[in-house]
N, C-alpha and C positions, 0 to 999 in steps of 0.2 A: 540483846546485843546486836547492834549494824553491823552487817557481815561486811566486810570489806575486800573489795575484788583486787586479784594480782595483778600489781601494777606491771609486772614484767610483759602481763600478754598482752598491756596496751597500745604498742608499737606494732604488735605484728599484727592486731586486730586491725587498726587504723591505714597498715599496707597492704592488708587483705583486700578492704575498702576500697581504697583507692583503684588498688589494680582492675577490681570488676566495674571500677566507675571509668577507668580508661577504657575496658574493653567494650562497655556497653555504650558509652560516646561514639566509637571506633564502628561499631558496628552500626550502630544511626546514620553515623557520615557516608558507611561504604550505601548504607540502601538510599539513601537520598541521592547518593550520587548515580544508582542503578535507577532511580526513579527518572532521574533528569536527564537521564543520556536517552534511556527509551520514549521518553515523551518529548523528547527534542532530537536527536542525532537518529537516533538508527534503532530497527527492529527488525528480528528475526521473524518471518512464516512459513510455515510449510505449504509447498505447491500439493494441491491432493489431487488435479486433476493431468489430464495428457493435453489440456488446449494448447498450452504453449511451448509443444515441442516443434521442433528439437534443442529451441534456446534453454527452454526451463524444462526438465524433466517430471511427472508425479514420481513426488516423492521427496524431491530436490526441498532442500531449507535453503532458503535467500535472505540475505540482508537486504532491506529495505532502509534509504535515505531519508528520513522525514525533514530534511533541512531545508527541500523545496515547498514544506507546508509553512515556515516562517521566512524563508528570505530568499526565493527562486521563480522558476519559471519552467512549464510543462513543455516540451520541445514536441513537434509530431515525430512519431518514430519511438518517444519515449517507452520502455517497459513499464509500466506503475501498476502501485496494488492501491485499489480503492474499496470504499462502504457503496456495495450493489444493493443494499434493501430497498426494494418498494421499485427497484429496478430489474435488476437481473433476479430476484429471487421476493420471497414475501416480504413486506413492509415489518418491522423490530416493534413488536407488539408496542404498548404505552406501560408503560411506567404502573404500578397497581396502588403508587400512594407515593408520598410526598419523600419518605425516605429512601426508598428503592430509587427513584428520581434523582434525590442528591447522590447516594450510592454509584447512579452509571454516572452522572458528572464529573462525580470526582474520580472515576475509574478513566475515563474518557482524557481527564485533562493530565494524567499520570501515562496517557498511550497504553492503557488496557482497557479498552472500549467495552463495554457488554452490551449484546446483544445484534453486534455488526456481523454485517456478509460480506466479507472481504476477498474480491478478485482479481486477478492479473491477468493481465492483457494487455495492447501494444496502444499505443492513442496514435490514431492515424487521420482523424477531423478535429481542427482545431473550431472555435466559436468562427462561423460565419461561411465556412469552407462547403464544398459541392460536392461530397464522393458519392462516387458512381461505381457500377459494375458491371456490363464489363466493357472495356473500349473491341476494336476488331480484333485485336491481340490478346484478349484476354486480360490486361491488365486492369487494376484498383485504379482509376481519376483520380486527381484532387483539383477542382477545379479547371479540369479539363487537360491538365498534366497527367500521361499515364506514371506512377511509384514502376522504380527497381526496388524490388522489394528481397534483397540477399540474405534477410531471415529466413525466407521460405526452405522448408528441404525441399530438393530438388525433385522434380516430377510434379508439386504439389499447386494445383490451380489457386491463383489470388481467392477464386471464389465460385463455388459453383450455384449462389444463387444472387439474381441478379438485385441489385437497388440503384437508386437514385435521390441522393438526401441533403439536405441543406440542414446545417447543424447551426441549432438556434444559439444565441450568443449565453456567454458560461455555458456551456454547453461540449461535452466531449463525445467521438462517435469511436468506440474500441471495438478491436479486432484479436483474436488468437491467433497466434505463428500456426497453429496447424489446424488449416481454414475449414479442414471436413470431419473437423470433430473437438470445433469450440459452438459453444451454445451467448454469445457475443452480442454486440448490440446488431445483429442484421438477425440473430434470434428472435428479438423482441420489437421489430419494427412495427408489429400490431398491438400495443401494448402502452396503458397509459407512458405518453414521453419517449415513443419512440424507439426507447434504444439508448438517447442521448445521457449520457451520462453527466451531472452537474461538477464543474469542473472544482469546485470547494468538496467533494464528497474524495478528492485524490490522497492517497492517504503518505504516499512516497513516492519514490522511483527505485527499481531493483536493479541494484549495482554490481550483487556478485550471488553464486551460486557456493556456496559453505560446506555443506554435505550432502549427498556422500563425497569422501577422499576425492575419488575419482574422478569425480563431477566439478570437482571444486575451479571454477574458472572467474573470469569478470565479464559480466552482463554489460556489453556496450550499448550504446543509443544506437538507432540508426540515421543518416542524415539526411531526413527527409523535409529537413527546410521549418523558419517558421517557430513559433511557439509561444506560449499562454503564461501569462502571467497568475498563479492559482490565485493568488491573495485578492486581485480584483478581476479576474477572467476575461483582461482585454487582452487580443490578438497584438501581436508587433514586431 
């Protein structure tokens, strides 16, 4: 005999259904749309070191704008977090095969990069610019302009080692707000490139400080004139 199933629980079966088929849509939608806000609007990092105090604290988590990496422009003065491999720090090994490859791509094009070295620091040489150090007063050049530079804590010299650089075109030359104890691009001026940072390697600008409570403020620019277009790296 064909056993025949109670048609009574075929409604609740069919609303059972349904409801996890709303909540599993529901839940696609919210991560898609976590997907697209971080690979386009904005990303959170943690500062781990002390270069950029007293703006950004270690420790400090900042919301970082990625909206200048699709439709903006790098101002000098700007705070941004960039990819320093193979610059500020070792080169992001290669890839060990074809699928680990696609792997950081598509992790990269989602705004969860693997295998980046991501730093914050101030951009104070735009492509093409002269900074120097230090004029008779002590101050950062650009161009033969000495910077009021009202990020500094007070007491804190622009810079206690000297340069002199012409920052090749795409090209960024960054500095940390706390000048005797950022390892920046006047660290690496012996160093294949300089120092110079590629200005498509800028990964945001940091707009606000999140946590801690305490700390929680907005990261302004400074207005130090000027600024980069990231998408094609001309000055204007």
């Amino acid at each position: 005999m064909t056993p025949v199933a109670d048609a009574s629980d075929a409604p609740e079966t069919h609303a059972r259904r349904r409801s996890a088929t709303h909540v599993l849509v529901l839940v696609l939608v919210a991560a898609c749309a976590l997907v697209l806000v971080r690979a386009l609007l904005v990303q959170s990092f943690v500062v781990p070191t002390a270069s950029m105090e007293p703006t950004v604290a270690a420790g400090d988590r900042v919301i970082v704008s990625r909206v200048v990496r699709w439709f903006g422009e790098v101002h000098r003065g700007d705070v941004v977090v960039f990819d320093g491999a193979g610059i500020f720090g070792p080169p992001t090994p290669e890839p060990r095969n074809g699928l680990a490859a696609l792997g950081r791509g598509l992790a990269s094009a989602v705004g969860v990069p693997v295998g980046r070295q991501d730093y914050v620091k101030r951009v104070i040489g735009l492509p093409g610019d002269r900074v120097a150090c230090c004029d008779d007063r002590g101050a950062v050049t650009v161009n033969g302009v000495a910077l009021t530079e009202p990020y500094l804590a007070a007491g804190t010299a622009p810079s206690e080692a000297s340069f002199d650089v012409q920052v090749p075109a795409d090209k960024l030359w960054m500095m940390g707000d706390n000048r005797g104890d950022s390892a920046d691009s006047r660290a690496h001026l012996g160093d294949h490139g300089g120092g110079m940072v590629p200005v498509d390697r800028v990964v945001g600008t940091v707009v606000a400080v999140w946590w801690p409570l305490d700390r929680t403020a907005r990261v302004d620019s400074a207005v130090l004139d000027d600024r980069v277009d990231v998408r094609g790296g001309g000055a204007s």
